[in-house]
N, C-alpha and C positions, 0 to 999 in steps of 0.2 A: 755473528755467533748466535747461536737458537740452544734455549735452557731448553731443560724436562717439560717445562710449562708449555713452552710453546710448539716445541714437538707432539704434545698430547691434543695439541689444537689441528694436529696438521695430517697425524696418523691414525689411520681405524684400528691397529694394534693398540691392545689395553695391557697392563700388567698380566699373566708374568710374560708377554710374547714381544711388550715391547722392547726391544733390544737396541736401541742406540739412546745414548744417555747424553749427549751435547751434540751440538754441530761445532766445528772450528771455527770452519771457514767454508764461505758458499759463495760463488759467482756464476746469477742466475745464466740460463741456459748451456753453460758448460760446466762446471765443477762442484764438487761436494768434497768436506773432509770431515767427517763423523768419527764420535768414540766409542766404545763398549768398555766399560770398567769391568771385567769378567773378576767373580770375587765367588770365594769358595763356597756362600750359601746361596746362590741359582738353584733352582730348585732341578734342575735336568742333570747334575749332578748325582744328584741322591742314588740315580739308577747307569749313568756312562761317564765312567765304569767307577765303582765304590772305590775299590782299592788303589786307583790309577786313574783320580778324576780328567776328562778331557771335552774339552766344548763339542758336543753334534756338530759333525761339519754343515747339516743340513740348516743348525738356526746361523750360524756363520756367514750361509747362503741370504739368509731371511734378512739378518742385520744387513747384509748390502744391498736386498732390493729395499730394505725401509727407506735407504739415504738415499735410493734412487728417488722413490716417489716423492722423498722429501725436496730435492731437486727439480721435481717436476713439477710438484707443485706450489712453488714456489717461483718460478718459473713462467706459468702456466695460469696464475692464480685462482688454482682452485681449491672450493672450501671442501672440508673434511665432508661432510652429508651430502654433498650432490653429486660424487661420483663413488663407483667402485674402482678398484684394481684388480687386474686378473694378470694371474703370472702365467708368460706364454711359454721361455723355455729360457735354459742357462746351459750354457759350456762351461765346466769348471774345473780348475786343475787345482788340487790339496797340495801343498808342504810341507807344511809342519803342524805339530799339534797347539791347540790353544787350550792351556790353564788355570787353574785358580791363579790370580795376581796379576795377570797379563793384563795390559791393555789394549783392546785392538782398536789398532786407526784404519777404519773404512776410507776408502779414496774412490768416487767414481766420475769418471767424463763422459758426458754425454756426445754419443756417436750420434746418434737421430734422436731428433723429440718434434713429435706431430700432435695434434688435439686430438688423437683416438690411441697414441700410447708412447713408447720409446724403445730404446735399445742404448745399452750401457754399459761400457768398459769399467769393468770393480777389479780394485788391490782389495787386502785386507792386510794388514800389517801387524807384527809383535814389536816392537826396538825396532824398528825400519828395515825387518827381514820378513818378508813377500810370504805368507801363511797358504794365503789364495788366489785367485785371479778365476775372474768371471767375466762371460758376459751374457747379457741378461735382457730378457725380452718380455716386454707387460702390454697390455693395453686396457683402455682406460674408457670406460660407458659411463657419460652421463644419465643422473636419475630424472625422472620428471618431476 
């Protein structure tokens, strides 16, 4: 299990973009299971949609490459300032909406993971009904 604390050690997302609030459960080079405690004061709320608040499916997207990279680098062990991440492309299919109160459980397995990037089979979950499914392609430059 990985708190706030140590996710903030591990991702270049700061507030308000970092989107995953614990890890569950990790088993390095294959598996991640992440949470998002979605709660009615997000600030991306304020504008989609006022009257009929509903998570952007696009940070949805974002919260599942975090637990990717989080996997990766974890994994991979590397430190948050000597690399970047570059997101290279997602397939993604929508289901259902996500709202205020929901929790969503990220689920991702790692299909490939090489030392220049990955590819990554993402759930995203409400109650253990399937929101999302993605897969997700990054890669990954070290700094000098």
């Amino acid at each position: 299990m990985l708190t706030i604390t140590e996710l903030q050690e591990i991702l270049p997302q700061e507030y308000p973009f970092l989107l995953i609030d614990k890890v569950l459960e990790i088993q390095e080079g294959k598996k991640i299971i992440a949470l998002k405690n979605v709660t009615t004061n997000e600030h991306f709320f304020e504008g989609h949609f006022p009257t009929m608040p509903v998570m952007p499916g696009v940070l949805i997207l974002e919260a599942m490459a975090q637990a990717a990279i989080v996997l990766y680098a974890k994994t991979k062990r590397v430190e948050k300032n000597k690399v970047r991440y570059y997101f290279g492309k997602a397939e993604i299919k929508w289901k259902a909406p996500v709202v205020p109160g929901d929790q969503l459980v990220i689920e991702i397995e790692a299909m490939k993971m090489l030392n220049t990037g990955g590819i990554m089979a993402a759930k995203a979950k409400v109650e253990e009904k399937i929101v999302a499914e993605a897969t997700i392609g990054f890669s990954v430059k070290q700094l000098l």
